[in-house]
Biotite code that builds the C-alpha atoms (Angstrom):
import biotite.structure as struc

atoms = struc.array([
    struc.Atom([-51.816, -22.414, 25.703], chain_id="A", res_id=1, res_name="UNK", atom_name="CA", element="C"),
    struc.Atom([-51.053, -24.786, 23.292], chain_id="A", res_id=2, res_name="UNK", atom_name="CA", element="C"),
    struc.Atom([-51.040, -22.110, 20.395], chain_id="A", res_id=3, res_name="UNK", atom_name="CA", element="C"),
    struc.Atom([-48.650, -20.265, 22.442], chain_id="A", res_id=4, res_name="UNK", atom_name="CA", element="C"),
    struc.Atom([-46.044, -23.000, 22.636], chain_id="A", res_id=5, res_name="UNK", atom_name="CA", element="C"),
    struc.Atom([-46.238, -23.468, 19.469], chain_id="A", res_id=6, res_name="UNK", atom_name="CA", element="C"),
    struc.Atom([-45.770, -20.486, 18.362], chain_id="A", res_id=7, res_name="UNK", atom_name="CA", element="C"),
    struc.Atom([-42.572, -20.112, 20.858], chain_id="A", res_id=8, res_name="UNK", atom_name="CA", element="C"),
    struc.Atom([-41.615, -23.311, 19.329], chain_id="A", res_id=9, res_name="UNK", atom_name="CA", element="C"),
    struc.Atom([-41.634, -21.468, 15.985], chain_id="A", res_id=10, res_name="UNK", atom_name="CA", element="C"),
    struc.Atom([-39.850, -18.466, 16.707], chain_id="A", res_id=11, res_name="UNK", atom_name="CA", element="C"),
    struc.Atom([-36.742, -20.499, 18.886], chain_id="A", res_id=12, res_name="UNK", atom_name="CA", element="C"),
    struc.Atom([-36.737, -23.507, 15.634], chain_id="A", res_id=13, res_name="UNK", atom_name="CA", element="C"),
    struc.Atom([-36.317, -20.081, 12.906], chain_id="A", res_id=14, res_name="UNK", atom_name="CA", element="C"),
    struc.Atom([-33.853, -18.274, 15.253], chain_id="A", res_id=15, res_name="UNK", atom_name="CA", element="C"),
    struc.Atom([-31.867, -21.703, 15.881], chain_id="A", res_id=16, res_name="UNK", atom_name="CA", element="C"),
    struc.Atom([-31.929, -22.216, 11.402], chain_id="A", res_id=17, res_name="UNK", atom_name="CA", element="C"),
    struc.Atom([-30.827, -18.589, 11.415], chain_id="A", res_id=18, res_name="UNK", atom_name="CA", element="C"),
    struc.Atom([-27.971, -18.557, 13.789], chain_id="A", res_id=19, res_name="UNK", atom_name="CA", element="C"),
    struc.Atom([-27.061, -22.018, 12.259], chain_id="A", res_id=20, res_name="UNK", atom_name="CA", element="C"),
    struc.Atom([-26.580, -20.615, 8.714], chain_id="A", res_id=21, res_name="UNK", atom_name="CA", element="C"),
    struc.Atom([-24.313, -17.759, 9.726], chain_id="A", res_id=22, res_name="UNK", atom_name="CA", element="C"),
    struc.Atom([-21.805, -20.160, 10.779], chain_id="A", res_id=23, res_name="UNK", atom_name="CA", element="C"),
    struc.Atom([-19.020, -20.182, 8.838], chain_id="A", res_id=24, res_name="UNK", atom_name="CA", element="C"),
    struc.Atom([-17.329, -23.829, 8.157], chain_id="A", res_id=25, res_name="UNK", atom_name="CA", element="C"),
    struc.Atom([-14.183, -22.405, 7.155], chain_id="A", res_id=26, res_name="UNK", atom_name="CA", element="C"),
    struc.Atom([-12.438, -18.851, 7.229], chain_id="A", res_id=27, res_name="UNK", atom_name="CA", element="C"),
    struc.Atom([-12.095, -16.468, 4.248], chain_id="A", res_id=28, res_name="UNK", atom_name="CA", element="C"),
    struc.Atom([-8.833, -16.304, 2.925], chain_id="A", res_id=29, res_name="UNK", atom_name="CA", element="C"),
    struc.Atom([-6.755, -13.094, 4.015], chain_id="A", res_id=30, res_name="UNK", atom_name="CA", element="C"),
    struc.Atom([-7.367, -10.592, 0.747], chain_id="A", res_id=31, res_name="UNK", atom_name="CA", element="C"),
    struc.Atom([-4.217, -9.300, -0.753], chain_id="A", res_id=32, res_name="UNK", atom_name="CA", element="C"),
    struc.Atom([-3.246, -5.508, -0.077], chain_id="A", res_id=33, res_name="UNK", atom_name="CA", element="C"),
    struc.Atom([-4.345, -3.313, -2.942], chain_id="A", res_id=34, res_name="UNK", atom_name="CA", element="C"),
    struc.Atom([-1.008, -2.607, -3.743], chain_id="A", res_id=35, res_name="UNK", atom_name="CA", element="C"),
    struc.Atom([0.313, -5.773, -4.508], chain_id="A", res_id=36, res_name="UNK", atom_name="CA", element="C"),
    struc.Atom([-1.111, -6.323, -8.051], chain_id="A", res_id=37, res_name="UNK", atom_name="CA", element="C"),
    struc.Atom([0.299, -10.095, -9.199], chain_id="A", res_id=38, res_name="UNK", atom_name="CA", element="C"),
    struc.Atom([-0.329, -9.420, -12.393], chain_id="A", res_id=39, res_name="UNK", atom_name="CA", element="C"),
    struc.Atom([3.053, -6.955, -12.553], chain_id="A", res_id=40, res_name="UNK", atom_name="CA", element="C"),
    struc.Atom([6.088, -8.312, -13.869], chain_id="A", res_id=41, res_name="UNK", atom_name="CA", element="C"),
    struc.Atom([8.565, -8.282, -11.119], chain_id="A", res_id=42, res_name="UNK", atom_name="CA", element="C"),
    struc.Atom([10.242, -4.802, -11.495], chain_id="A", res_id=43, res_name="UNK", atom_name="CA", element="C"),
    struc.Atom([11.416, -3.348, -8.156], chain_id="A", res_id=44, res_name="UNK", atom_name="CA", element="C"),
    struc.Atom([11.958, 0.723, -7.700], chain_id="A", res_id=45, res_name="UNK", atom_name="CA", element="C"),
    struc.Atom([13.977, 1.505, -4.809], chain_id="A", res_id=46, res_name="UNK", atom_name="CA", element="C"),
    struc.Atom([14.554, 5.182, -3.831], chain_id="A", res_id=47, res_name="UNK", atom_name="CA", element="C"),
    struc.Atom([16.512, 6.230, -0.797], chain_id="A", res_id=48, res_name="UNK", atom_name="CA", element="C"),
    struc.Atom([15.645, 9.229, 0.687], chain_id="A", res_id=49, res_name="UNK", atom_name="CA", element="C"),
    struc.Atom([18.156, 11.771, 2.147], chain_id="A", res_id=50, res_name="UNK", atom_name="CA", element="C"),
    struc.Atom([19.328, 15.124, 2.870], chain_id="A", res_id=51, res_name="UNK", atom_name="CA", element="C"),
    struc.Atom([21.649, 17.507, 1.789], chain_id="A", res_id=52, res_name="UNK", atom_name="CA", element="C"),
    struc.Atom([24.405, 16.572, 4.132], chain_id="A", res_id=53, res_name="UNK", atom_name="CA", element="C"),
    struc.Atom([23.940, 13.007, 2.501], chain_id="A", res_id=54, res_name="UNK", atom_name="CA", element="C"),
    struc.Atom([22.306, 11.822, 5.970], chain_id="A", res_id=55, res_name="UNK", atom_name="CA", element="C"),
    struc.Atom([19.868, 9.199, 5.431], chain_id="A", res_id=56, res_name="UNK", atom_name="CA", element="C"),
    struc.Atom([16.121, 9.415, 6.569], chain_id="A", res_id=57, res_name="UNK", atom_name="CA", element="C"),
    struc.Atom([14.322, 6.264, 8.488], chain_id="A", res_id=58, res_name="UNK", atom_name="CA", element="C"),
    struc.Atom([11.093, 5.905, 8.433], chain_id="A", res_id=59, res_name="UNK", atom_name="CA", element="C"),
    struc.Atom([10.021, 8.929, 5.897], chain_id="A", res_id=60, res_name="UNK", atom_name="CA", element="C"),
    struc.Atom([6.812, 8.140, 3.634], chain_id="A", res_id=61, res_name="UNK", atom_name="CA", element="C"),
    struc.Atom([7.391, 8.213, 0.136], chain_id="A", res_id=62, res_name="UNK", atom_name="CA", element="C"),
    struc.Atom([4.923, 8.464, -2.104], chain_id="A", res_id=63, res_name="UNK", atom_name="CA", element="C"),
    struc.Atom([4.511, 7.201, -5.673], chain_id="A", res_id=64, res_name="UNK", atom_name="CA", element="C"),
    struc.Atom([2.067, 7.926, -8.460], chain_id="A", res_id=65, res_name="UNK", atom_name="CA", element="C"),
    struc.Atom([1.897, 7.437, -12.340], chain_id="A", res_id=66, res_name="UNK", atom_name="CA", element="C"),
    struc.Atom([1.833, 11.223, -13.109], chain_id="A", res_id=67, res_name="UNK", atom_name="CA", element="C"),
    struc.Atom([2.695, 14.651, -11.481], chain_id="A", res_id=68, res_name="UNK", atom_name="CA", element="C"),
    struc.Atom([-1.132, 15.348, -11.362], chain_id="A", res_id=69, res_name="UNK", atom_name="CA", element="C"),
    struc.Atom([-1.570, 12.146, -9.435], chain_id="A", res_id=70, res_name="UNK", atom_name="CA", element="C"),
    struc.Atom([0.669, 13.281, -6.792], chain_id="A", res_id=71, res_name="UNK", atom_name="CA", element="C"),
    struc.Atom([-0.382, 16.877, -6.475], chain_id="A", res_id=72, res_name="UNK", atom_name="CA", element="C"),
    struc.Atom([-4.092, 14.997, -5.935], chain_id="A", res_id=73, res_name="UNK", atom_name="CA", element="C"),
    struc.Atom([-2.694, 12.267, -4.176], chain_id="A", res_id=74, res_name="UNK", atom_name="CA", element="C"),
    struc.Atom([-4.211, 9.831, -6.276], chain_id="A", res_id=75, res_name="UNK", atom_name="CA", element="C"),
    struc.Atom([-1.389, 6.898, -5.465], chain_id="A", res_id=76, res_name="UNK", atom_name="CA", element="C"),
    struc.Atom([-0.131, 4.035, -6.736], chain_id="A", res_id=77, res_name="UNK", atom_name="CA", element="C"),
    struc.Atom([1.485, 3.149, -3.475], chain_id="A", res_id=78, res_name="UNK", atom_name="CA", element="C"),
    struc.Atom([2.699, 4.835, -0.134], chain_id="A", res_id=79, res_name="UNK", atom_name="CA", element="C"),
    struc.Atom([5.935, 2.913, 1.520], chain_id="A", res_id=80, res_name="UNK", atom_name="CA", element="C"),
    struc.Atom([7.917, 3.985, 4.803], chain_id="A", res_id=81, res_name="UNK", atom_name="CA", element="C"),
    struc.Atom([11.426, 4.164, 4.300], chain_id="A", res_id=82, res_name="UNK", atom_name="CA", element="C"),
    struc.Atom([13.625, 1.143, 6.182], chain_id="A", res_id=83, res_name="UNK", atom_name="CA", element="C"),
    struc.Atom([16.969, 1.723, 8.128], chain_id="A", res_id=84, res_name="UNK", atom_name="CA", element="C"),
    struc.Atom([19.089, 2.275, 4.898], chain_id="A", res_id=85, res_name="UNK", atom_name="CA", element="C"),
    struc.Atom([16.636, 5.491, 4.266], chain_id="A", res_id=86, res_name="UNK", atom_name="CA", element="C"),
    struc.Atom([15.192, 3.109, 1.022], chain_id="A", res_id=87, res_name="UNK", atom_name="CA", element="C"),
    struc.Atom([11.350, 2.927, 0.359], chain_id="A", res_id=88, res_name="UNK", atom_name="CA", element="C"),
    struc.Atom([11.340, 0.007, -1.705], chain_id="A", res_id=89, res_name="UNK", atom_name="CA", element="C"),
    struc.Atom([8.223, -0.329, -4.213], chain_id="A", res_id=90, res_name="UNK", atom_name="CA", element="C"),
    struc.Atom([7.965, -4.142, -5.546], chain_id="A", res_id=91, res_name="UNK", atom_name="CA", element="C"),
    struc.Atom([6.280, -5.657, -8.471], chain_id="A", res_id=92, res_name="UNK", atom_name="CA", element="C"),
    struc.Atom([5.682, -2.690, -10.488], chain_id="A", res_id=93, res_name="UNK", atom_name="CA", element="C"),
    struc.Atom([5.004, -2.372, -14.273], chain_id="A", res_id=94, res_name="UNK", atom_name="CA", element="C"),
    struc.Atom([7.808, -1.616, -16.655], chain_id="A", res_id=95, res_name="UNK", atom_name="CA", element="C"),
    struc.Atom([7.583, 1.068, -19.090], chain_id="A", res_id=96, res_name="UNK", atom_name="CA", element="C"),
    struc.Atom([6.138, 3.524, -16.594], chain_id="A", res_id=97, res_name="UNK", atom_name="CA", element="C"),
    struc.Atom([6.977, 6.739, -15.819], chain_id="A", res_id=98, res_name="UNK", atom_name="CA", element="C"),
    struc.Atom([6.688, 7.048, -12.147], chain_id="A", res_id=99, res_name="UNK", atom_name="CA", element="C"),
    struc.Atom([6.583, 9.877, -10.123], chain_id="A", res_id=100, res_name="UNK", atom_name="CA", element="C"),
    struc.Atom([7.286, 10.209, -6.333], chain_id="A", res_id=101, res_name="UNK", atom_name="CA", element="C"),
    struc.Atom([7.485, 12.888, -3.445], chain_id="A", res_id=102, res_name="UNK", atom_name="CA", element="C"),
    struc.Atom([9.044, 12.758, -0.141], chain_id="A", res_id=103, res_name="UNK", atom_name="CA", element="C"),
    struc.Atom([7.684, 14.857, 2.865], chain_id="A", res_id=104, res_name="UNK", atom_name="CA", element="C"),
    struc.Atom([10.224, 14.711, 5.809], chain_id="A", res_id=105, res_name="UNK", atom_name="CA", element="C"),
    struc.Atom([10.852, 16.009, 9.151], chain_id="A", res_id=106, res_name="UNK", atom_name="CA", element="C"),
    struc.Atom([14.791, 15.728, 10.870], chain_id="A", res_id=107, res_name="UNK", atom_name="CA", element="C"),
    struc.Atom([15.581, 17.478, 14.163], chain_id="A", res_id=108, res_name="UNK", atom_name="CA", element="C"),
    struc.Atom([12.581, 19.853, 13.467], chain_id="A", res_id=109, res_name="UNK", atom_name="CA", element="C"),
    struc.Atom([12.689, 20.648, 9.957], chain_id="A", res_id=110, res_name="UNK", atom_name="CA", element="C"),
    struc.Atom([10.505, 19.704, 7.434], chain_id="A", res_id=111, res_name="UNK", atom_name="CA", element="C"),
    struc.Atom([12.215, 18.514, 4.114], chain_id="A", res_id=112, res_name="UNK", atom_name="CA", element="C"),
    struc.Atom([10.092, 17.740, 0.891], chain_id="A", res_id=113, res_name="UNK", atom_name="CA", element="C"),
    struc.Atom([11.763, 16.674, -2.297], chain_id="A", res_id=114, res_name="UNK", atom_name="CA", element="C"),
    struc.Atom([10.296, 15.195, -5.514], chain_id="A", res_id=115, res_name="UNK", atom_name="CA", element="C"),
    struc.Atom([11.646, 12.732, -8.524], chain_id="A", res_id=116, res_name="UNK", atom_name="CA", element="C"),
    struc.Atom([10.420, 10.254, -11.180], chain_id="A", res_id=117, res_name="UNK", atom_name="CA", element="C"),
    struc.Atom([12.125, 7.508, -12.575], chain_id="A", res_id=118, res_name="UNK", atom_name="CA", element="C"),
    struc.Atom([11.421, 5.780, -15.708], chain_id="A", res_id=119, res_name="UNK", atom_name="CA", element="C"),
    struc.Atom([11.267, 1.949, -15.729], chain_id="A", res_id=120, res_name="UNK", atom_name="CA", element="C"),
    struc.Atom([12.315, 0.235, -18.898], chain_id="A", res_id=121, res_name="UNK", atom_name="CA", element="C"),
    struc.Atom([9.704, -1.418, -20.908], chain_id="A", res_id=122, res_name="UNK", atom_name="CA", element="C"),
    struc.Atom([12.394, -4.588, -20.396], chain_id="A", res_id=123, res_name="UNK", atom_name="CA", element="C"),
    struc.Atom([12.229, -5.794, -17.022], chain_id="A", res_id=124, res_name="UNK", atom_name="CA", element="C"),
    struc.Atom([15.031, -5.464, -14.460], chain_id="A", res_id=125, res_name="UNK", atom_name="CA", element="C"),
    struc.Atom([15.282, -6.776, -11.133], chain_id="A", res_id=126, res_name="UNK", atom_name="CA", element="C"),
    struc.Atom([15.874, -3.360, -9.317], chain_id="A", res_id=127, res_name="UNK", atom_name="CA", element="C"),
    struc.Atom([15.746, 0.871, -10.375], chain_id="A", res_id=128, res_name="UNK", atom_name="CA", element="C"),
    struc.Atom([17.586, 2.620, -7.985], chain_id="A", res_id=129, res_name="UNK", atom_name="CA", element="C"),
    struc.Atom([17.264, 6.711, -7.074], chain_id="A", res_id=130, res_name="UNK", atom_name="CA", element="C"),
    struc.Atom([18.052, 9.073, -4.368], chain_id="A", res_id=131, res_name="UNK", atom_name="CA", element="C"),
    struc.Atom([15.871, 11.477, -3.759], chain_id="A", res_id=132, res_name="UNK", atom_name="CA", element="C"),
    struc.Atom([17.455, 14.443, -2.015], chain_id="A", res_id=133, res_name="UNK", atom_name="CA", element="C"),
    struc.Atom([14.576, 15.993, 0.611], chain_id="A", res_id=134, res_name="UNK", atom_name="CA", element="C"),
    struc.Atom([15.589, 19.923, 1.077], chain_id="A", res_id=135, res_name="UNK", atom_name="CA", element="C"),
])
């Protein structure tokens, strides 16, 4: 009898130490997205997707990648939606890049794809602008 409490005695003291150290005294810190890379300068990219008819397209994915290969494989640097002036705007990117970026679309039933790539100066600007016209 006695062995048996004791034993029980064990086991609840080893769960109770185990449970115990689990707890955590204070919360992890909230990890930064993958695509926000601090270590950028502060160059911004902006492209504004639209069609033909000059109509601009809300929220469209645009993707952006380092090379054309990249794309094709979808091997991304970054995927933004478009906001309600049709711009997907890509922050704190490096300078003296070549980016490339793709655009697949859909407006009253069609499906629109257009492609671009803009260079960024190795000097850093605040913003890049392009319009990438989806057909």
């Amino acid at each position: 009898m006695f062995r048996n409490h004791l034993f029980y005695s064990l086991v609840v003291g080893c769960l109770f130490l185990a449970l115990g150290s689990c707890h955590k005294s204070s919360p992890d810190p909230t990890p930064l997205p993958e695509w926000q890379d601090l270590g950028a300068d502060s160059v911004r990219l902006n492209v504004t997707v639209r069609t033909q008819q000059g109509i601009l397209l809300t929220g469209q994915y645009v993707n952006l990648a380092l090379s054309a290969d990249s794309l094709n494989s979808s091997t991304l640097v970054r995927k933004v939606a478009t906001d309600a002036a049709g711009r997907a705007i890509f922050r704190r990117l490096y300078p003296g890049h070549n980016y490339r970026f793709n655009c697949f679309a859909n407006y009253q039933t069609l499906n629109l794809y257009g492609i671009g790539a803009a260079f960024l100066p190795p000097v850093p600007k605040l913003d890049s602008t392009v319009v990438l016209t989806v057909y």
